[in-house]
Every structure is written in structure tokens, then in C-alpha cells.
C-alpha positions as CSV (number, residue, x, y, z in Angstrom):
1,X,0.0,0.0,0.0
2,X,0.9,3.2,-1.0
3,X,0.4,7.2,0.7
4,X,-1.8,8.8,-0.7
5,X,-2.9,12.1,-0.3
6,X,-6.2,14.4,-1.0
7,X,-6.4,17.9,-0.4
8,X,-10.7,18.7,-0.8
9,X,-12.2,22.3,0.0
10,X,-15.2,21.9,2.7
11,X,-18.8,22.5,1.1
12,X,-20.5,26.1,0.2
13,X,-21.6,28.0,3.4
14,X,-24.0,31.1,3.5
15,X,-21.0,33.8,3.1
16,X,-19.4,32.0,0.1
17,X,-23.1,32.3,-1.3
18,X,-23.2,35.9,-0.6
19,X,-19.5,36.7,-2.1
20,X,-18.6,37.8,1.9
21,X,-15.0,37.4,3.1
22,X,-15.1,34.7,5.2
23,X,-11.4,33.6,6.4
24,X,-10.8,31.7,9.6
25,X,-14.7,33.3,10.6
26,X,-16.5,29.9,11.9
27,X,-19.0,30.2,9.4
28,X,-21.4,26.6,9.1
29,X,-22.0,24.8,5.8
30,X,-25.5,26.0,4.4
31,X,-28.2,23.4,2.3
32,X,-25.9,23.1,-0.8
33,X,-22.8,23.0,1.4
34,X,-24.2,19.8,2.6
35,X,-25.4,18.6,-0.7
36,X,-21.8,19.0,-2.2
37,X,-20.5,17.4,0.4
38,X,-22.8,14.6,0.0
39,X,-22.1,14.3,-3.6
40,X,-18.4,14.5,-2.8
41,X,-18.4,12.0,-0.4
42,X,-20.1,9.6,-2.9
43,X,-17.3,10.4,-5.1
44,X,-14.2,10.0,-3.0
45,X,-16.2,6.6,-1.6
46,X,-14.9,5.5,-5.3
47,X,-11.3,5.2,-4.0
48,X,-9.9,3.5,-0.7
49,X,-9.2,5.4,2.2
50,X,-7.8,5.0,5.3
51,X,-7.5,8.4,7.0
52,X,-9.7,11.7,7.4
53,X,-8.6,14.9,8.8
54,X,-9.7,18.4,8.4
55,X,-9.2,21.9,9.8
56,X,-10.9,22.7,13.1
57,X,-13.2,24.9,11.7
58,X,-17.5,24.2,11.6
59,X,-17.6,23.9,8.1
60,X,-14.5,21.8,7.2
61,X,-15.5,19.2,10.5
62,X,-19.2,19.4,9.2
63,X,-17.7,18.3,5.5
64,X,-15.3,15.9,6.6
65,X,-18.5,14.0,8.9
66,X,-20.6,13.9,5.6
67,X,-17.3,12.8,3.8
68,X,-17.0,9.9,6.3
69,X,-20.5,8.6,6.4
70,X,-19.6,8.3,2.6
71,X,-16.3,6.7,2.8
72,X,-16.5,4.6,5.8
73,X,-14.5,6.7,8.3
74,X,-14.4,8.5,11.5
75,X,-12.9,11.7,11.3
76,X,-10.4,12.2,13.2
77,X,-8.8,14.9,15.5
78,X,-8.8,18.4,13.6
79,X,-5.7,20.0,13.2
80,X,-5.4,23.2,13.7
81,X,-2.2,24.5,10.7
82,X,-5.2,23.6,8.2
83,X,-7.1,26.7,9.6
84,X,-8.6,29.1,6.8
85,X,-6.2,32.5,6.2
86,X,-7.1,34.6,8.8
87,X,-8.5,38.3,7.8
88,X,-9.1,39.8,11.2
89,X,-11.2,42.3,11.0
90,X,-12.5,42.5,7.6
91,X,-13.9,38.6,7.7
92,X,-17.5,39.2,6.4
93,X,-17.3,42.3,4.2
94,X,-18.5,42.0,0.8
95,X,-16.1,41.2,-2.1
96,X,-18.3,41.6,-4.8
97,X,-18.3,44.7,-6.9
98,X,-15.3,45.7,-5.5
99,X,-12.5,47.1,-7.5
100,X,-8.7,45.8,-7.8
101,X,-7.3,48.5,-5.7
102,X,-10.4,48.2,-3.1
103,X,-9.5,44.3,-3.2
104,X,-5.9,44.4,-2.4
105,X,-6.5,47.2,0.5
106,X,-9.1,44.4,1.9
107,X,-6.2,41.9,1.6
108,X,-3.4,43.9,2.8
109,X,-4.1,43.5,6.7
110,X,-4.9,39.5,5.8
111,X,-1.7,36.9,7.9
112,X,0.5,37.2,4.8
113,X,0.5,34.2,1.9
114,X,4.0,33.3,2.5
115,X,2.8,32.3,6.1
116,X,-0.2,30.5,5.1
117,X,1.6,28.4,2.4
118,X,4.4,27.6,5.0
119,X,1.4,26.9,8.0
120,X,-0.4,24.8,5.2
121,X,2.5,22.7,3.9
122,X,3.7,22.3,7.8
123,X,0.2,20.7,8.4
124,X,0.5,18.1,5.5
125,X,3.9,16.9,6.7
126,X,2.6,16.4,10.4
127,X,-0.3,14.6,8.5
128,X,2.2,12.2,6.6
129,X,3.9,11.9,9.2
130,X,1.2,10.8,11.9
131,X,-0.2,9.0,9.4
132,X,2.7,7.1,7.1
133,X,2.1,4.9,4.2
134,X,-1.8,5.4,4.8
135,X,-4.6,7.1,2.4
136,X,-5.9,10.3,3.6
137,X,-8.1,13.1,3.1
138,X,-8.1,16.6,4.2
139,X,-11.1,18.8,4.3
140,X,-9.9,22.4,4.4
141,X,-10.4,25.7,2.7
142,X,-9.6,27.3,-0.3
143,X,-7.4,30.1,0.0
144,X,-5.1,27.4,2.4
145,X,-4.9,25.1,-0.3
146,X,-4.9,26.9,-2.9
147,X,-1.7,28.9,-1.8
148,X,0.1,25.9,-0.3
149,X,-0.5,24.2,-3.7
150,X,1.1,27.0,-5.4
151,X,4.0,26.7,-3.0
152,X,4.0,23.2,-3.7
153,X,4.1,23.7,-7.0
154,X,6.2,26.9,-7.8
155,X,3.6,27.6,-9.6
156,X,-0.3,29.8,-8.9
157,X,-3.0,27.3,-8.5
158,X,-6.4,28.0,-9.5
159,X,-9.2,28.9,-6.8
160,X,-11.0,25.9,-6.1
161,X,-14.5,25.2,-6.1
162,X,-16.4,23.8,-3.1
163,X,-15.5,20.1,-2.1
164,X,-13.1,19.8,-5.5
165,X,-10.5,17.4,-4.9
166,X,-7.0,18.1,-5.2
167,X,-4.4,15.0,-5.0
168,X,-1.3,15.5,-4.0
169,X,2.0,13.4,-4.7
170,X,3.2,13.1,-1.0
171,X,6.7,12.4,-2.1
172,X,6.4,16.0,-3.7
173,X,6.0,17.6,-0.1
174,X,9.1,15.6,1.6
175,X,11.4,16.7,-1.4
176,X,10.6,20.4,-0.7
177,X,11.1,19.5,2.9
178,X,14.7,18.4,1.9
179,X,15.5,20.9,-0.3
């Protein structure tokens, strides 16, 4: 048996609806976000796994329990490096309609990229390594894994849509450990 790895955004909640900045606010999944999370249950339950973890946050534990009841699992412990970005005080304003310069001043008191990346990629090592040569899933957010991705990867990885599945090489993550 081989790691594997799987890297799936939590399900839609009421402020990703509304186009509101919602960050490491403990915002629950809404009707759809349970529907998704349904549907991607059903579709990781195609594949074998042995592990489920998510970030401590409502939304992502409410995802990974659907995810389980799917798949066969418990989930287990959340850990907290797979937190959302945290935007202090602007979590909840509106995004759209906004221009590019109102964006970036929205973003520009947000914990820095670099240092979600780093939190995020951190968090998938301490997965592997609690969890070696097993299968796992992790139900996060998108801005964590999208920008750990793109760490990952050298590279900008698209925004991801709710409960999309990203699978990740884990040897990919110990060689930019070693480097």
C-alpha cells in the first residue's frame, strides 16, 4: 500500500453564497454545502481510504463527517495549521463589486500568503507523518490550499470550487522538505 494524499475544500456555506470574506470566521456549511459534500463523499467513496482529517473549523468538520458517512471513516482529530487565512477584522465584508485596488486594501491587513503556504505545507507533513504509508483526506479551505499548492508547485494554483478534490504526490511535499 501506497500514501496517498487528497487535499478537498469543505462545502459552500451562506457567506461564500453571498460573495462575503469569510477567512478563519466559523462560518457553518448552508443546504448546498451539505449537498456537495454529500455528492463529494459519494465520489471519494470511489477510491480506498484510510484516514480523514480536516481543519478545526465548523464547516470543514461538518464536511469531513458527511465525507466519512460516505467513505466509511471517523474523522479524526482536527488540526489546527489547516485553519482558513485569517483576515481579522474584515472577515464578512462583501467582495463583490469591488475594485482591484479596493481588493488588495481588503487583503493587505490578511496573515501574509507566505505564512499560510508555510502553515499549510507544515500541516501536510505532520499529516504524513502521523499518518505514514496510509490514504488520507483533508477537508480544508480554499485560500489554504490553494496557496500551499502553489507553493508546492512553484507555480499559482487555480481557486478551487467547493468540495473539488486536489491529490497531492506526498513524495512532492518531503522533497521540498529536503531541499
Amino acid at each position: 500500500m501506497s500514501t496517498a494524499l487528497a487535499l478537498v475544500r469543505h462545502g459552500q456555506t451562506a457567506w461564500n453564497e453571498e460573495g462575503r470574506l469569510q477567512g478563519s470566521a466559523d462560518i457553518p456549511l448552508d443546504a448546498t454545502g451539505r449537498e456537495q459534500a454529500a455528492a463529494g463523499g459519494a465520489e471519494l467513496a470511489g477510491r480506498q481510504w484510510d484516514v480523514l482529517v480536516s481543519s478545526p473549523l465548523g464547516r470543514a468538520v461538518e464536511t469531513a463527517h458527511i465525507f466519512g458517512q460516505r467513505i466509511g471513516l471517523e474523522p479524526a482529530t482536527p488540526m489546527a495549521g489547516l485553519r482558513e487565512r485569517n483576515y481579522g477584522p474584515l472577515e464578512g465584508q462583501p467582495l463583490k463589486g469591488l475594485s482591484e485596488p479596493e481588493y488588495n486594501r481588503l487583503h493587505a491587513g490578511a496573515e501574509p500568503e507566505d505564512e499560510v503556504a508555510e502553515r499549510g505545507l507544515a500541516a501536510l507533513r505532520d499529516v504524513l507523518e502521523e499518518y505514514p504509508g496510509q490514504r488520507i483526506v483533508v477537508v480544508a479551505h480554499g485560500t489554504l490550499i490553494r496557496l500551499t499548492m502553489s507553493a508546492l508547485l512553484g507555480q499559482p494554483h487555480p481557486r478551487l470550487a467547493n468540495c473539488e478534490v486536489v491529490d497531492v504526490e506526498p513524495e512532492m511535499l518531503l522533497n521540498l522538505q529536503a531541499a
